[in-house]
N, C-alpha and C positions, 0 to 999 in steps of 0.2 A: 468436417474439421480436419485439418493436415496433421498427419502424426510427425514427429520430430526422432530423429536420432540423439536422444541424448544415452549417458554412459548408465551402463548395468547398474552399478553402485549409489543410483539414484530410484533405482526400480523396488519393489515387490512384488513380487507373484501373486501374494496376499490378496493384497491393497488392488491390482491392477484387474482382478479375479473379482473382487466387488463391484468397481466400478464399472465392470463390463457389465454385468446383471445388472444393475441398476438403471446404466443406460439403456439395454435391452427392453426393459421394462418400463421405462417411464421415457422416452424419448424426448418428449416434448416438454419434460422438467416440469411437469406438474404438481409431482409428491415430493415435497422437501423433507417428509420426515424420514427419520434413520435409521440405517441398518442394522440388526439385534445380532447380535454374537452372544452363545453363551458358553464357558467354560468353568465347569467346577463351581467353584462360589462365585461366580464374576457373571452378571451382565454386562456386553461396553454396545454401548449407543454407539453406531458411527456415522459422521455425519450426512448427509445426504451427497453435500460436493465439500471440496477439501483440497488442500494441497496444489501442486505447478500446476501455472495455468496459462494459457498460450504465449503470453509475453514474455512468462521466465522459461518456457520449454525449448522456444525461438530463439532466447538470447544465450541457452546455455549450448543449445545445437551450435550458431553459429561461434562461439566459444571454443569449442573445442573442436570445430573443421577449420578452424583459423590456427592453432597449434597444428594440428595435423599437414595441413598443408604449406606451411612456414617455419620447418624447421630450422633454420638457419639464421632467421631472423629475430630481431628486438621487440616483441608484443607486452604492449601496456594496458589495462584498461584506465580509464579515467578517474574512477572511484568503484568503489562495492558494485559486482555487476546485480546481485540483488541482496534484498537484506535477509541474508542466511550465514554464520557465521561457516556449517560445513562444507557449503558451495564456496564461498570466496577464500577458503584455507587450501581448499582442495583446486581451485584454477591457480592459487599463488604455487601453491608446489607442484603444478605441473608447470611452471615457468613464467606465468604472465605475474607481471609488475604492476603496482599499484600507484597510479600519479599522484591520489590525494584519500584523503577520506574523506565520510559520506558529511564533512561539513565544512568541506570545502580547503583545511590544512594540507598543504603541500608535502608528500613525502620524497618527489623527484621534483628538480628545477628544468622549468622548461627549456632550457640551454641542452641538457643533456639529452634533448630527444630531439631529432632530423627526419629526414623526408624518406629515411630508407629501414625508418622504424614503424613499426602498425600499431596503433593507438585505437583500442575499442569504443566502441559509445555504448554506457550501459541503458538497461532498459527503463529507466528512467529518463532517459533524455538527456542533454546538457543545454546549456545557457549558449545564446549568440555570440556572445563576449568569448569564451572556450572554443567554440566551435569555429570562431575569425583569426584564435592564436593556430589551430589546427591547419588552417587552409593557406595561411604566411606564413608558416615552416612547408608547404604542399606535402601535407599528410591526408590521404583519404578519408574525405568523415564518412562515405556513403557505403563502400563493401563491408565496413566491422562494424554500423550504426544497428544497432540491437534495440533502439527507441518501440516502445509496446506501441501498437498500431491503436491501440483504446488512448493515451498519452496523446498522440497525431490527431486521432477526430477531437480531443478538447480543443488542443494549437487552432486546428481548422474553425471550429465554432468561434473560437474567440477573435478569431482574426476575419469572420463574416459578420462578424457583430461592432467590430471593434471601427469597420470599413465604416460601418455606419452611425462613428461619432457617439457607441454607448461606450463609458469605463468599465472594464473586466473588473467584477468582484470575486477574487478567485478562494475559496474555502480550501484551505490547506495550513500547513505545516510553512510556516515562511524559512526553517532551517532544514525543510526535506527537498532534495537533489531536485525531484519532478517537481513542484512545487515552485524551486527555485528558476528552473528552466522554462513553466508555461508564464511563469512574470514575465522573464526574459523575452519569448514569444510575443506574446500577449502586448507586451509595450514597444514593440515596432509598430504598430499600427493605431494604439488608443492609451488612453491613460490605463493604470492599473492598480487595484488595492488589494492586498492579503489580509483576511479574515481567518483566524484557527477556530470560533465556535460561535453558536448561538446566543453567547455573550459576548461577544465583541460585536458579534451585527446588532445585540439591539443599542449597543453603543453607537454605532455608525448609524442609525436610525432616527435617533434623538438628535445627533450631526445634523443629519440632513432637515429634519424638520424644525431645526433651528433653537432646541433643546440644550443642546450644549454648543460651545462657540467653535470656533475654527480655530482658535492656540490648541483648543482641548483636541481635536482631529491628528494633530502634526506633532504633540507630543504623545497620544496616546497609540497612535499608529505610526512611531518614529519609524525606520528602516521597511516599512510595509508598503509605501508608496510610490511611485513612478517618477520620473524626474519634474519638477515645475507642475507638479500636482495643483489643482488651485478647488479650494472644498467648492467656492459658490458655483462655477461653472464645470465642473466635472463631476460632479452629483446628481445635474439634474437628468441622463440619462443612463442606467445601469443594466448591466446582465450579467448573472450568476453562474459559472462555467466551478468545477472543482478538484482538485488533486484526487483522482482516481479511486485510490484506496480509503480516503474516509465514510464515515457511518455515512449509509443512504438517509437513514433519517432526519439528521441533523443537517445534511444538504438540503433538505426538504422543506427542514423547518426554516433554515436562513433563506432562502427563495420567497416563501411566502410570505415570512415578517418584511421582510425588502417590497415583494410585490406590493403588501396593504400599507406599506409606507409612501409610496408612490404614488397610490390610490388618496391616500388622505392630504398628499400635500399637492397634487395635480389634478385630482376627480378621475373617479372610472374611468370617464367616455375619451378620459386624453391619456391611456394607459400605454396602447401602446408606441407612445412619440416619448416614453419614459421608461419602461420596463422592459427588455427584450425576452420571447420565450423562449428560452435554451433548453428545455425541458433535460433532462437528467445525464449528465454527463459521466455519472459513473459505469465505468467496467463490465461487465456480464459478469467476472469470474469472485471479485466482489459482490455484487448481486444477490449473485448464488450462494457463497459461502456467505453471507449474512442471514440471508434466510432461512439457511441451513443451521445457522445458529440461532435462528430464533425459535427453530422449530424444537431444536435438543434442550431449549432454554425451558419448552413448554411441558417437557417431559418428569418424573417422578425419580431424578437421578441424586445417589448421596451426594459426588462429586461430579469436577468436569479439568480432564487436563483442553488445555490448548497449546500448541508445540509451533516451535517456528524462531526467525532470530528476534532477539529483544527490543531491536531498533524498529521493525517492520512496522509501519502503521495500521494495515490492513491486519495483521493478528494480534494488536491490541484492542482492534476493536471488537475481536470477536471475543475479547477478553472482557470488557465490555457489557454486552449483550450476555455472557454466561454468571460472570459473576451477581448477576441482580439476582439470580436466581438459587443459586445453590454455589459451596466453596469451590472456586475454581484456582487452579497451577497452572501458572504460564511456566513453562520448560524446553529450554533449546534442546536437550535429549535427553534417552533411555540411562545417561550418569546422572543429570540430577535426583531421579530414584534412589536415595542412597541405602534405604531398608524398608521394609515394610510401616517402618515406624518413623521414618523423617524422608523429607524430603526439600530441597534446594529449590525453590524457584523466583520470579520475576514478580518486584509489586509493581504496576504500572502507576499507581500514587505516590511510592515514594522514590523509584527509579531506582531500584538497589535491588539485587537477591537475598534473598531471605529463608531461614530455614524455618520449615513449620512440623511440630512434632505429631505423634498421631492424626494424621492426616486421612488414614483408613479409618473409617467407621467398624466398631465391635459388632457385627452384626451377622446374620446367615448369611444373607445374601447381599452383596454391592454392584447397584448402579452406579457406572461410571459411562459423562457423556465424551465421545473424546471427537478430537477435531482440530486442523493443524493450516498455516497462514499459507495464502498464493507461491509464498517462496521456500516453500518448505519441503524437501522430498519426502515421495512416500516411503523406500526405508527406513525414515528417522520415526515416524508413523509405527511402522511394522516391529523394531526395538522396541518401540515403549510398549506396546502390546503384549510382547513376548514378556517386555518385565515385570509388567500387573500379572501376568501369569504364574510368572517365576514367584514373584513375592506373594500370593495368595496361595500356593498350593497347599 
């Protein structure tokens, strides 16, 4: 694996001191369970894998060899180069500008940027439509394109499937940047529809098998389809490709309800002239950190923080998978610890932060599972650590 130059203040010695040993040890990522730390009254679990992971190490590298090497010039990035509020505070105040936010509202007008300014592509990708205003001002999309190379083999899957006349059914976030950009992709070459969960596909299930009608298709999947989408002929051949960062599970499960819907309205023996096999398009580093949290989910822990920015998909989901299990705090950092006895964090149900009081269990000893999203430095890791220390002593 290519190690990256990214900046010290994204590092710990700690955190980087683990993962060494653990790679050491388990190379071929067999043991997902977690590393035990014990300090004073504190157990903390930590997770097996956790935190940046090749696409955000990649796009923060070229990030800032793009500042270094362009002093002089006007660098933008497109939107949020990932979803970490401390990385994209910390690239604006070292100088890069932000064209839009991560839903798409304009903060600069494309008038104001020319051919002698550097324009990034975060690692999310951008849409063909952005990517065609880029190349008619002749601004380089290819030296500052930071697009996760995991992102690329989805475009690619869905664009060899796509050749052969199946509709992309993409599992994502229809207001997430990636998400927005492999529709983009994706509908160059075949129809396309956005599904967010295992209840919308069995919606689109009952569609297809003629369960609900076609008005119900085009208002209940308003803005989610392809242009001149048509239900009765664009249904009858589909493949499951998915925005990156969502739960593996629930990819798994829309695949298969999709698969046995296909099976029931065309017969087995004509599956595959209706079903294409994409098999799993999610991530490694996703993957990993799911597993990783299924593993600390299986554990005997009071609590479980998960750290990381609050927009990220990928660490809500690991928020997700912990909270079934025991109380868990989503915390973008070591401030929303405000005492031993309260703490500020993130409900992903009601989309608000929240403070929650006694949050420490009364007791000798506390397990605590910790564990932090793809775009999240281990630093921000390594403070929280330090302040379940600080606060228990």
């Amino acid at each position: 694996m290519k190690k990256f130059d990214i900046p010290i203040h994204y590092k710990s010695s700690v955190i980087s001191e683990i993962k060494a040993k653990r790679k050491l040890e388990d190379p071929r990522k067999q043991d997902f369970s977690p590393t035990e730390l014990e300090t004073g009254k504190i157990k903390l679990l930590i997770a097996r894998h956790f935190g940046f992971c090749y696409g955000v190490e990649n796009a923060i590298e070229i990030a800032y060899k793009t500042l270094k090497e362009n002093p002089n010039k006007k660098i933008f990035l497109l939107s949020e180069m990932i979803h970490n509020p401390f990385v994209n505070e910390d690239l604006n105040a070292n100088g890069i500008s932000f064209i839009m936010d991560n839903y798409g509202n304009q903060f600069i007008n494309w008038d104001e940027i020319n051919s002698n300014d550097i324009v990034i592509i975060p690692a999310f990708g951008t849409t063909l439509e952005i990517e065609n205003i880029l190349k008619e001002k002749n601004i380089d999309t290819k030296t500052y394109n930071t697009t996760c190379p995991f992102v690329e083999k989805v475009w690619n899957r869905a664009a060899l499937i796509g050749k052969e006349n199946f509709t992309i059914i993409i599992h994502g976030k229809a207001k997430h940047e990636e998400t927005k950009a492999t529709f983009s992709h994706a509908s160059q070459n075949s129809k396309a529809l956005i599904v967010k969960d295992i209840n919308e596909a069995e919606v689109l299930s009952k569609i297809i098998l003629g369960e609900l009608s076609k008005n119900f298709f085009y208002e209940f999947f308003e803005n989610k389809f392809s242009k001149d989408f048509d239900v009765d002929k664009d249904l009858q051949k589909i493949g499951v490709v998915n925005q990156t960062t969502m739960l593996a599970s629930e990819t798994q499960a829309i695949a298969d309800l999709l698969k046995e819907t296909m099976i029931k309205k065309f017969g087995e023996e004509n599956l595959k002239n209706h079903f294409a096999d994409t098999r799993d398009t999610l991530c490694y580093a996703t993957n990993d950190n799911q597993s990783s949290a299924i593993a600390l989910s299986e554990t005997k822990s009071d609590l479980a923080f998960v750290i990381g920015g609050y927009n990220s998909s990928n660490t809500t989901h690991l928020v997700e998978i912990l909270e079934e299990k025991f109380p868990t705090y989503f915390i973008s950092d070591a401030s929303k610890m405000i005492s031993k006895d309260e703490i500020k964090h993130f409900n992903i149900h009601s989309q608000k932060e929240i403070i929650t009081k006694n949050y420490l269990p009364k007791k000798d000893k506390i397990t605590i599972a910790i564990t932090s999203g793809a775009s999240c430095p281990d630093s921000i890791v390594d403070e929280i650590i330090n302040k379940i220390i600080e606060l228990t002593a």
